[in-house]
N, C-alpha and C positions, 0 to 999 in steps of 0.2 A: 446677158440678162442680169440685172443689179438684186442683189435682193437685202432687203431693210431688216435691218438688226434692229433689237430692241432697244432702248434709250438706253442708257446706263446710268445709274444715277449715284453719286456720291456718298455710301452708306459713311455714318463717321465711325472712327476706330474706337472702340471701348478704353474705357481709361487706362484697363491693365496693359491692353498693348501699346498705349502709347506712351505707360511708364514702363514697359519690358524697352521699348528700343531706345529711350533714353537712358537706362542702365545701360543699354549694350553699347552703345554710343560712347558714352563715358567710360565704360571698361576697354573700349578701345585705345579713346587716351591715356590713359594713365598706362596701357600696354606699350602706348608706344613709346613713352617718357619715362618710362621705369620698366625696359625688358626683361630686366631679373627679377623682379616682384611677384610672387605666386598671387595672383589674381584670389582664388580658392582659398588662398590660406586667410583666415578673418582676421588673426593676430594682427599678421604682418600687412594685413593691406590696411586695416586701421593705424599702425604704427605710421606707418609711411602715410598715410593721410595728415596724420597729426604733424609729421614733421613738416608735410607742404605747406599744410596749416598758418603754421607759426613761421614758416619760411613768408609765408605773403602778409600775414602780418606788420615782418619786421619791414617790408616792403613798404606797407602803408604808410609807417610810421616814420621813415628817411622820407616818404613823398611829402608827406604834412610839415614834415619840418622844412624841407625845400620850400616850399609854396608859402610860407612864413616869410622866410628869409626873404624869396623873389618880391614878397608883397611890401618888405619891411625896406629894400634896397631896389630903384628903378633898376639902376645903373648894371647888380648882380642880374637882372633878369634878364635886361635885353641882352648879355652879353652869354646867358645858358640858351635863349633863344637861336642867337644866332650861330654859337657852339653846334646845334640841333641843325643847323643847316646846311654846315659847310665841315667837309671831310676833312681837310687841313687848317682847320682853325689855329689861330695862333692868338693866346688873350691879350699880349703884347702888343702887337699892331693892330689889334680893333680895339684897344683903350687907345691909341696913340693915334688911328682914325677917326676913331667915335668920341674921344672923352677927351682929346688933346693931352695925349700923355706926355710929359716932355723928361725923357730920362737924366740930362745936361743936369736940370735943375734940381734931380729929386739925388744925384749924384752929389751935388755943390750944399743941399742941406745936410748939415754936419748931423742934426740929431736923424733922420730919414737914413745915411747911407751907416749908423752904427747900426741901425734895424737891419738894414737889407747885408752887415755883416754880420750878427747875428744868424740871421736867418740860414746863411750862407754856411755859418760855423755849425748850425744845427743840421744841415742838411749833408754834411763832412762827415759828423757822426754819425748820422744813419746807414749813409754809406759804408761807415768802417767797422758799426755790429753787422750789417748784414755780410758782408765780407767775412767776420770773424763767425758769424753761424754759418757759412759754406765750410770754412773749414772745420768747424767743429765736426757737421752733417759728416765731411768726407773722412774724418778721421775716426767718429764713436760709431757710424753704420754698421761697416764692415766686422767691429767688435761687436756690437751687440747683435749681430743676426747673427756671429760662429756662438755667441752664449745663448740665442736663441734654440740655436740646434744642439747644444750640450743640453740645455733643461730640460727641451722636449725630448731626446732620445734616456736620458736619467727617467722621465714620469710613461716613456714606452709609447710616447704618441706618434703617428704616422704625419707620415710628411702633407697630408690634405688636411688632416687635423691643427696642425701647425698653421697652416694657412690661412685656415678659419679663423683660428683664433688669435693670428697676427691681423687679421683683417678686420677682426672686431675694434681690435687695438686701436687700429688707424681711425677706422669708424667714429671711435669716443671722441678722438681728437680732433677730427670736422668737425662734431657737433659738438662740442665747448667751444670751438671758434665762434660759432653760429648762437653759443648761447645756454647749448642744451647739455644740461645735466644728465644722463640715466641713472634714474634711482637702483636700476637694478645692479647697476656696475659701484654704484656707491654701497650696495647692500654686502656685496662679494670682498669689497676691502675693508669693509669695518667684522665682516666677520674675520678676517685675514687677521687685522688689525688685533681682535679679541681673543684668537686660536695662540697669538704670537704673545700676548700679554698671559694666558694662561699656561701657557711652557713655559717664560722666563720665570712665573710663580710657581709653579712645579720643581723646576730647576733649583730655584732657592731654596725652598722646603726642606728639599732631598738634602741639598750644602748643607741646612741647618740642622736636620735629623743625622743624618755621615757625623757633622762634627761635636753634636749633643752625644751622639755614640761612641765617640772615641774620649772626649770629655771624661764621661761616666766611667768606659772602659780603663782610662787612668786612673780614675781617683777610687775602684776596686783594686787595681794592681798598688797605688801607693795604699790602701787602711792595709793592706795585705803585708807589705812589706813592713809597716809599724808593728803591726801585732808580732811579727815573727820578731822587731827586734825589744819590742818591750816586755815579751816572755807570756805575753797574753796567752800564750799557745798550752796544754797540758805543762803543768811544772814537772820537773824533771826531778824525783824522788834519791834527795840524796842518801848514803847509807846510815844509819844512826850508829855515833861512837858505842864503842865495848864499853858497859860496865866495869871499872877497877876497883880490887877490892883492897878492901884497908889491911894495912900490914898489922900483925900484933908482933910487936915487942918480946912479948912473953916468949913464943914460940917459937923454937930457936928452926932454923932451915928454912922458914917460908918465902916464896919469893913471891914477888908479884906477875900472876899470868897478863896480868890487862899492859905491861910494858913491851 
């Protein structure tokens, strides 16, 4: 025996829940693109928001100038088209199928093949700084991660703390690639900057008070040594001569005591 259920009918969902599962939705994504990201924490999820931000931005703004260029050039578009289609693209052989490249001739034009030396000679160079920054990389790493570990164990920080803050480090340095300043890491070096400006003026002060001290402390040892030799000092009471009494003539035996 069948028995008849009630119709059902499609109540609609209130705005709140169907802005609650759209946050969750979204807080999905961004979970799943950004696993270390505290969801919870407001800071850091707006932080990281701003940087997607400005990340799709900058995005925008290479497409708009592509679509410029393709608009401004047939020739460049059909050939990002066709790049777009084919996994081994070679720009070579579809200019020289599509546009009738003929390399013979751009070889035989003398001012054409000083460019394409040029180009050559530039592209030499690129290769021999990136070469010379591998070495660099292999040579100053290994020194500054062992000065890395002197500073840190000097200021008492723990090896996770180190880590942290080596990985902030690196941090900065994607985001100036990309563009991005943090003010707050520019706030931390200008006080650095200002800590270190007011020790070397301390420092000086001190050098010029030390040497105004010893200045002064001379020129009491030299008025000292004048006074003792210009007699400035208590006069030294010489004895006063004896009285001598005048002889008389008359009186016969007298001698002179004051001789």
């Amino acid at each position: 025996m069948a028995y008849k259920t009630a119709k059902q009918t499609n109540v609609p969902a209130s705005p709140s829940s169907r802005q609650g599962s759209k946050r969750d939705q979204f807080r999905g994504r961004m979970g799943k693109r950004y696993p270390d990201l505290d969801l919870d924490d407001e800071d850091a999820y707006y932080d990281q928001m701003g940087k997607a931000f400005d990340e799709y931005e900058g995005y925008e703004r290479n497409s708009r100038r592509l679509s410029e260029r393709m608009k401004a050039s047939p020739a460049f578009r059909d050939m990002i088209i066709a790049a777009g289609k084919q996994d081994d693209f070679d720009p070579i052989i579809w200019l020289t199928e599509q546009r009738g490249l003929d390399l013979d001739a751009l070889r035989d034009d003398p001012e054409y093949a000083d460019r394409l030396a040029e180009a050559h000679s530039r592209y030499l160079e690129r290769e021999a700084e990136n070469e010379e920054i591998d070495r660099a990389m292999a040579e100053n790493m290994p020194k500054s991660v062992e000065a890395i570990r002197a500073k840190a164990e000097e200021m008492g920080l723990t090896d996770a703390q180190t880590q942290e803050i080596v990985g902030k480090m690196y941090k900065c340095m994607d985001d100036m690639v990309h563009g991005i300043l943090d003010p707050g890491y520019f706030a931390l070096l200008a006080k650095g900057e200002s800590h270190d400006r007011d020790v070397s003026q301390a420092h000086d002060e001190g050098m010029a008070a030390g040497l105004s001290k010893k200045i002064d402390d001379r020129l009491r040892n030299l008025e000292s040594s004048r006074e003792r030799v210009s007699g400035r000092q208590a006069p030294v009471r010489r004895p006063e001569p004896r009285q001598r009494r005048e002889r008389n003539m008359f009186l016969a035996g007298d001698e002179d005591e004051g001789v």
